[in-house]
C-alpha positions as CSV (number, residue, x, y, z in Angstrom):
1,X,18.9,-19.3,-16.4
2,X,16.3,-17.6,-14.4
3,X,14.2,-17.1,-17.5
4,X,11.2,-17.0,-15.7
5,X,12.3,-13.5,-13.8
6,X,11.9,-10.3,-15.1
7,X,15.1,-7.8,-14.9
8,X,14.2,-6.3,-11.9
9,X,13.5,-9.6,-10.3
10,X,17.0,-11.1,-11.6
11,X,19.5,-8.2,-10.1
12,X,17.4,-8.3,-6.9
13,X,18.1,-12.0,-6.6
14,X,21.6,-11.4,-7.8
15,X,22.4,-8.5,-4.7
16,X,21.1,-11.0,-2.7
17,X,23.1,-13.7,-3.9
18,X,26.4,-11.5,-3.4
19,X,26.0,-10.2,-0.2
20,X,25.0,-13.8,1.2
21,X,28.6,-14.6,-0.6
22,X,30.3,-11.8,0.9
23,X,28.9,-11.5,4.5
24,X,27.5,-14.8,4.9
25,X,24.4,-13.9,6.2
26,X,21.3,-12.6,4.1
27,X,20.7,-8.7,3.6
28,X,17.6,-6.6,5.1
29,X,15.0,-5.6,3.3
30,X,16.4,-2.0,3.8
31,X,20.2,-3.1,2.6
32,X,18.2,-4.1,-0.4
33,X,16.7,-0.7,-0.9
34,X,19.5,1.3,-0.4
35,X,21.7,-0.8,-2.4
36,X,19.0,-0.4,-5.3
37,X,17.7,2.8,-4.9
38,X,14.1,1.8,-4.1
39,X,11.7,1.7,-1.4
40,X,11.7,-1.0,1.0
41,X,7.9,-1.6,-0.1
42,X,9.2,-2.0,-3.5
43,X,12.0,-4.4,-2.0
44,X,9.0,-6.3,-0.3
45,X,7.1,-7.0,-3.6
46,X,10.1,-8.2,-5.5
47,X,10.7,-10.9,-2.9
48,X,6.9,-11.8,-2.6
49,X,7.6,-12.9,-6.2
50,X,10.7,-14.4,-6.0
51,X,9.4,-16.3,-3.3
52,X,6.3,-17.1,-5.3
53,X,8.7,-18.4,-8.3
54,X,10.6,-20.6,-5.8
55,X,13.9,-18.7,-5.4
56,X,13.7,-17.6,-2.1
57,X,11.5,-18.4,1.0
58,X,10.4,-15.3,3.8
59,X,10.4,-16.1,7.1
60,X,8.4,-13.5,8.9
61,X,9.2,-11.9,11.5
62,X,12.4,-12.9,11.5
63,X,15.3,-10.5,11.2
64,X,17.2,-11.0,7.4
65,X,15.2,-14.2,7.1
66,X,15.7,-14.5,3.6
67,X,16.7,-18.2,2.2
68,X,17.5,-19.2,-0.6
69,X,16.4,-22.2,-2.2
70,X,17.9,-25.3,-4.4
71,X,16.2,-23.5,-8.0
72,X,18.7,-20.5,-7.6
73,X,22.1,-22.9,-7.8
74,X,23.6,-21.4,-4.8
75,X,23.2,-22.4,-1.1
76,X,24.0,-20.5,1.7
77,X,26.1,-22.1,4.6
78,X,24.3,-24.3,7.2
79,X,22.5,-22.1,10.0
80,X,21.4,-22.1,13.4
81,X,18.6,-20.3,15.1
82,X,19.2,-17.5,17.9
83,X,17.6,-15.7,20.6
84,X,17.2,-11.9,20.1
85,X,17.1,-9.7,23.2
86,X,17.4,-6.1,23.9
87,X,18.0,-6.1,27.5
88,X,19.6,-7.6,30.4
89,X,19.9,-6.9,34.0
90,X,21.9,-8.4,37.2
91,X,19.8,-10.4,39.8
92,X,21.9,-10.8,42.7
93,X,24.7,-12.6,40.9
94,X,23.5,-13.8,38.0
95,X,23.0,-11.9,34.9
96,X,18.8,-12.2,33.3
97,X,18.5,-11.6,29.3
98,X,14.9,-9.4,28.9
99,X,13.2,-8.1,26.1
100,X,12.7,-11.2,23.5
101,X,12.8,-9.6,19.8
102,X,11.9,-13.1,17.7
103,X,14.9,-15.3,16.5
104,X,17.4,-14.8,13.7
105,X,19.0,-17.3,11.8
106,X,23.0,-17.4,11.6
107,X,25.2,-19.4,9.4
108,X,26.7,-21.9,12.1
109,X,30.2,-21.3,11.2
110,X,30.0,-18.0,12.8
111,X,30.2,-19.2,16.4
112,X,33.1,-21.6,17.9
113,X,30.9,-23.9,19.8
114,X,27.8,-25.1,20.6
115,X,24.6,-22.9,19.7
116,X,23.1,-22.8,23.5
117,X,26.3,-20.6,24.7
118,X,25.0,-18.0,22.0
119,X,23.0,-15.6,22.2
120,X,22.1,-12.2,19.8
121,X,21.6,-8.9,21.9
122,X,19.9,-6.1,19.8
123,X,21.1,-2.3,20.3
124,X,17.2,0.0,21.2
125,X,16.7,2.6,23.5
126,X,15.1,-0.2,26.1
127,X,18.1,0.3,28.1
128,X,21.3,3.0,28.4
129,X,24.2,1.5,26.5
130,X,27.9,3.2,26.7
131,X,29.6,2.3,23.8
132,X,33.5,2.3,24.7
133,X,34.8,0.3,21.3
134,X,36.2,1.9,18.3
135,X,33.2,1.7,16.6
136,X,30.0,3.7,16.3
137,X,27.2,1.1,16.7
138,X,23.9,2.5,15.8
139,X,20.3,1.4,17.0
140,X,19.6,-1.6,15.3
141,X,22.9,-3.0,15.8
142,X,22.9,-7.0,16.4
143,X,25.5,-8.4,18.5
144,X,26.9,-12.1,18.5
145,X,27.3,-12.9,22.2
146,X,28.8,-16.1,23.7
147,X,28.4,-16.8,27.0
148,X,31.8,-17.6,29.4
149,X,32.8,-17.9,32.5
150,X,36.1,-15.8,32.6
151,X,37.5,-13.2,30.6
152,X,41.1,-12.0,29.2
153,X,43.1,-9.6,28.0
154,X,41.9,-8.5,24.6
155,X,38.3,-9.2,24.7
156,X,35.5,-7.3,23.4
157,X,32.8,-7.7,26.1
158,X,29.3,-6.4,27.2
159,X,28.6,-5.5,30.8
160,X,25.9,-4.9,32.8
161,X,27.6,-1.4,35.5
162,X,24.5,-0.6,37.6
163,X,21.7,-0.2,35.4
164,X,23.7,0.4,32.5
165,X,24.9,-1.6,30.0
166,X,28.5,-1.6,29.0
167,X,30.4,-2.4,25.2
168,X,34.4,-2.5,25.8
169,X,37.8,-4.0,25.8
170,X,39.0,-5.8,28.7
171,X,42.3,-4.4,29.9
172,X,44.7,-5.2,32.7
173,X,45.1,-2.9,35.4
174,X,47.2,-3.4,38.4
175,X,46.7,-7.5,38.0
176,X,42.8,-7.1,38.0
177,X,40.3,-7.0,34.4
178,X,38.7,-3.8,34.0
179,X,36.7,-1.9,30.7
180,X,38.6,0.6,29.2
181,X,36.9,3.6,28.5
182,X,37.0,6.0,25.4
183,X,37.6,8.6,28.1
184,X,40.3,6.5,29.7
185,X,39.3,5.6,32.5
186,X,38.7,2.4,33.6
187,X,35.5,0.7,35.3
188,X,36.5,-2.2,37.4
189,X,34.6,-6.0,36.6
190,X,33.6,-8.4,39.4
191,X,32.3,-7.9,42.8
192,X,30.4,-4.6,43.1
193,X,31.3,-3.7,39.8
194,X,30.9,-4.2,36.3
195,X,29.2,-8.2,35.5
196,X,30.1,-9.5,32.3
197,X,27.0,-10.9,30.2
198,X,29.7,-12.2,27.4
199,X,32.1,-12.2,25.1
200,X,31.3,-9.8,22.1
201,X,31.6,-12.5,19.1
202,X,30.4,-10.9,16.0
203,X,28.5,-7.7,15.3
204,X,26.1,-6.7,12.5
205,X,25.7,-3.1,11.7
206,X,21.8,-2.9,10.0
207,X,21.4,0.2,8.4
């Protein structure tokens, strides 16, 4: 099996292989690296060649657009294609997504519904984001987003609170939503306040 690979070639193509299994999505070229203990331009000339063998095929300029093909005996679940952003602002009443970054493909079993309610927004220093979940999310960060028209109790949301942009937990307070904050306060949503761009669905942590 793989005969044609040299060692280095076969455990890249196995790491790959076991994170697709384990996270269902393919790794970064720096995930690679790390995981390795090599450089990412190193990373990048192993998958010219497993490409080049037929393994795998590079889409470019797509974040973790790594496939795999039918010659490595393993597929990877059906996937969709997504919108990357790393902005968004509130016109009047509606909420604008800015700052396309490319596409990234997404196994389709990640999201509950139709693809056009999803959208990927991309943590950058384009805009000021307050993190208020109980998580660290570093630059880089890609977040699963659907789209909806209410919210409840329990859900992980991102808002847009003047011009800043808002991760949190909707809470109850005196029969009304609000964001609960890590300093616990609380910042109310609707009206004059806090917009909701959507539900927080999955998030990716790239290091």
């Amino acid at each position: 099996m793989w005969d044609d690979l040299t060692k280095v070639q076969q455990e890249t193509l196995e790491f790959i292989i076991d994170y697709i299994k384990t996270n269902s999505i393919p790794p970064t070229y720096q995930e690679i690296a790390k995981a390795n203990k090599v450089t990412i331009k190193s990373v990048a000339q192993r998958l010219v060649q497993l490409s080049k063998k037929g393994y795998i095929s590079l889409k470019k300029n797509i974040p973790r657009g790594i496939s795999l093909t039918e010659k490595v005996g393993f597929s990877i679940p059906q996937q969709i294609l997504l919108k990357v952003f790393t902005s968004c602002k509130k016109i009047k009443s509606s909420v604008k997504l800015y700052q396309p970054e490319g596409n990234i493909f997404l196994p389709k079993d990640f999201l509950s519904s139709d693809d056009e309610h999803f959208f990927v927004f991309k943590l950058s220093d384009n805009s000021v984001i307050h993190n208020h979940l109980d998580i660290n999310l570093p630059l880089g960060t890609l977040i699963v987003v659907e789209k909806i028209k209410a919210v409840n109790d329990g859900d992980k949301v991102i808002c847009i609170h003047g011009n800043d942009i808002i991760l949190g937990v909707v809470k109850e307070l005196n029969g009304f939503p609000v964001i609960g904050t890590r300093d616990r306060s609380a910042i109310p949503i609707g009206g004059n306040n806090a917009t909701v761009v959507g539900k927080i669905w999955k998030i990716i942590i790239s290091f």
